[in-house]
N, C-alpha and C positions, 0 to 999 in steps of 0.2 A: 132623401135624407136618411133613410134606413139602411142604404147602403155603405152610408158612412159613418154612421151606428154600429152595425155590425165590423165594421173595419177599424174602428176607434179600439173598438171592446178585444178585439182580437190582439191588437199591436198592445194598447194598455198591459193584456195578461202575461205578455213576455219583457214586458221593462221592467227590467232586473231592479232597477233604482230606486221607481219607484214600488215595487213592493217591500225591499229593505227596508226603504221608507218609512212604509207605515207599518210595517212589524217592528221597528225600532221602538216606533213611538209609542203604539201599541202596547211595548214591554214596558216603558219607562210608564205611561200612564196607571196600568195596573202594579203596576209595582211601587207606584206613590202612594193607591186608595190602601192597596194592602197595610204597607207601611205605615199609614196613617192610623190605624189600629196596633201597632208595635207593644202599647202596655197592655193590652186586652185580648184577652181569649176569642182569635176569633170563633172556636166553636159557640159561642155565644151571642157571634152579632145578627140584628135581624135585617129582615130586607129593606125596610124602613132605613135602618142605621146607615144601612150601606149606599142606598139611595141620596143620601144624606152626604153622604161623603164624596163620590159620586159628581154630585151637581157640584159641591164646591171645589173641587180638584180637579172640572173639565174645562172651563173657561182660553187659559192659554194653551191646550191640550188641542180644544177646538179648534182655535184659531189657526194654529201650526197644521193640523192635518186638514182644512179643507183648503187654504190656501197653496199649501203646498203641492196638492194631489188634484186641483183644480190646474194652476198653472201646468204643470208637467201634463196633463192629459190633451189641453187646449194647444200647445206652445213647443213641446218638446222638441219634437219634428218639423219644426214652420222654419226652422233657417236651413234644411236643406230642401226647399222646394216641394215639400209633399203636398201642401196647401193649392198650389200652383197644377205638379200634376193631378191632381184629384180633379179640379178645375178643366184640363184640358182634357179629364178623360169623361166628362159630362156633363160633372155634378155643379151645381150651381153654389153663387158663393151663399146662399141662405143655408144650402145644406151643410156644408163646410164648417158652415160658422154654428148654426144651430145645432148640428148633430152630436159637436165636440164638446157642447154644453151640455148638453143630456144626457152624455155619457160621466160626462163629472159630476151631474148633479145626481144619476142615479147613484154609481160607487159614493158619495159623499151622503148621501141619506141612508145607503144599507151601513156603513160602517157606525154613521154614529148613531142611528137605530140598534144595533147589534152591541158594539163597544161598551152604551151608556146604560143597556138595559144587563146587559150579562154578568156582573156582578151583584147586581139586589136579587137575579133571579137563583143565582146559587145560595145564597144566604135567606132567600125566603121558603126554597126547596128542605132546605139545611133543618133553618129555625122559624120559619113563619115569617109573614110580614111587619109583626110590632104592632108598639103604638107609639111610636115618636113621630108618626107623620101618615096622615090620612091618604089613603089610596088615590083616592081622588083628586085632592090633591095636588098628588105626585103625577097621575097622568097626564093634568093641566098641564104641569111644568114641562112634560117629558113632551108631549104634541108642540109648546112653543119651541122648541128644541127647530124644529123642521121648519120653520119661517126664518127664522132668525140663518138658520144653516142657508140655506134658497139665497138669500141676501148675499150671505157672505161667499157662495161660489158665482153670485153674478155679476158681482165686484172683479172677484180673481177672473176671472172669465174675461171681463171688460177691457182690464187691464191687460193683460196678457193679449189678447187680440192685436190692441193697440201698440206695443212693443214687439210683438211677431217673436215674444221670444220666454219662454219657463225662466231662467234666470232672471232677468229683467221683472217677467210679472210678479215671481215671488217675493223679489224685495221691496218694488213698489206697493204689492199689495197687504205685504206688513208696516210699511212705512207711513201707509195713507191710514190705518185708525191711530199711528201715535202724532199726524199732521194734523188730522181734526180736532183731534183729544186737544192738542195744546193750542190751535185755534177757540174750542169750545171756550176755555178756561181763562187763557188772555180776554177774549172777549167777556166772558161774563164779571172778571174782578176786574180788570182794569179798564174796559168798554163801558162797564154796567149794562150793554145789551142782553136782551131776555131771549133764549136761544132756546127752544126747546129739548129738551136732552134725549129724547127719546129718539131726535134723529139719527143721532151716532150710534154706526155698530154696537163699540163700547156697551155703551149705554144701555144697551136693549139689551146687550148678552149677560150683564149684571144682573139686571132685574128680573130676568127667565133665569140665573142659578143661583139667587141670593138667598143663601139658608143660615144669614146670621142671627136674623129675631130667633131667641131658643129661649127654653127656661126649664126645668128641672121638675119632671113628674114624680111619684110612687107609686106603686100595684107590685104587690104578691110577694111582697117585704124587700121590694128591690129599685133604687132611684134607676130614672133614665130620660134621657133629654125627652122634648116636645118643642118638634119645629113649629111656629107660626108662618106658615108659607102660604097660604090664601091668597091667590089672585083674583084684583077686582076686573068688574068687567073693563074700565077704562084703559089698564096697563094691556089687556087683553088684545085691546082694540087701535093701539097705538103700536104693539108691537105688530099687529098685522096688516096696518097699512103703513107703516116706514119699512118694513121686511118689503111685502111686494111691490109697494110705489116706487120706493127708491132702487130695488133690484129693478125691476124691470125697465126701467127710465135709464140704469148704467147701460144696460144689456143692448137697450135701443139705440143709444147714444155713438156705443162704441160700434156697433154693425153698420149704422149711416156710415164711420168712416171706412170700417175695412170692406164695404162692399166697393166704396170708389177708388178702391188702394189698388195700385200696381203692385203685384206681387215678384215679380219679377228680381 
């Protein structure tokens, strides 16, 4: 499997595409938190603030770069046979299939570990961290980050498999949280079935960046927000087993078939 680790990571580092990719997005995301501050001095803001800003401006930010940069590392090269020779040059299809996850799942955890944390850490360099929002916190939040992400590249991972093809996984894999979403909804107002929401991606990725409870502090003759963003243990605990129950369960689902697939 390591051999195809190492060979994933190597071909990844020269597609051109996909680093455009996410240096695109990369731009346009920081260039939204930025702008998001447009009447304000950011010499002023703290890390708190931007923390803050941050979680509520990564959401569809998320969803675009690990689906997308999931499919392409799993898929990109599966229709011209490389899946195949890899196959007849030893490796088994567990490695195949396993290796190409690991490699999306490692790139898909440094970026958004890296991405989500490098703008509070410059403005807390800058101005400190504040008090609009408890360190602590913010780190809760920032750790559910990485369950919720696992899910969402084992999803694209599954899919992609199963299509043998980056195109293909990419649109399915954005297609299937707006089929649930509108499943979820039909069923619950016009079903009146009781669905728990905590199942759907969606759902969990709200709740790990939902910094709308706020209210209006004073200190040192100067107003400034106060996030209410305390997680309890229950949301805790439900984003961590619908993250790994339901990723691991895609993950498994979809390997049963591509291991009995003719690749051919």
């Amino acid at each position: 499997m390591w051999n195809t680790v190492k060979s994933v990571r190597q071909i990844s580092r020269h597609d051109v595409l996909r680093r455009f990719m996410m240096g695109f997005i990369t731009v346009l995301f920081l260039g939204g938190v930025v702008g998001s501050w447009y009447d304000y001095s950011l010499s002023d803001v703290t890390g708190s603030d931007m923390f803050a800003t941050v979680m509520q401006t990564f959401p569809m930010v998320l969803t675009s770069v690990v689906m997308a940069n999931t499919a392409r590392i799993c898929g990109w090269d599966l229709t011209d046979r490389t899946a195949n020779y890899e196959i007849l040059y030893g490796n088994k299809r567990a490695a195949v299939y396993f290796g190409r996850f690991l490699v999306a799942l490692g790139k898909n955890l440094l970026f958004v570990a890296a991405v989500t944390a490098l703008a509070p850490a410059v403005c807390t360099l800058w101005n400190g961290w504040g008090k609009s929002l408890d360190f602590s916190d913010a780190l809760a939040h920032y750790a559910l980050l990485f369950p919720v992400v696992f899910r969402m590249v084992c999803t694209a991972a599954a899919i992609t498999f199963l299509v043998m093809s980056d195109i293909g996984g990419l649109a399915l894999s954005f297609l299937l949280p707006i089929v649930t979403t509108l499943f979820y909804l039909f069923a619950k107002e016009l079903g009146g079935a009781s669905i728990p929401e905590w199942l759907f991606s969606a759902s969990t990725l709200t709740a790990v960046e939902d910094f709308r409870n706020k209210t209006v502090g004073f200190a040192d003759g100067a107003d400034y927000l106060i996030y209410k963003t305390s997680l309890d243990g229950a949301l805790v605990l439900r984003t961590l087993v619908s993250a790994f129950g339901i990723g691991i369960a895609l993950l498994t689902a979809s390997f049963a078939v591509y291991r009995r697939r003719d690749l051919n």
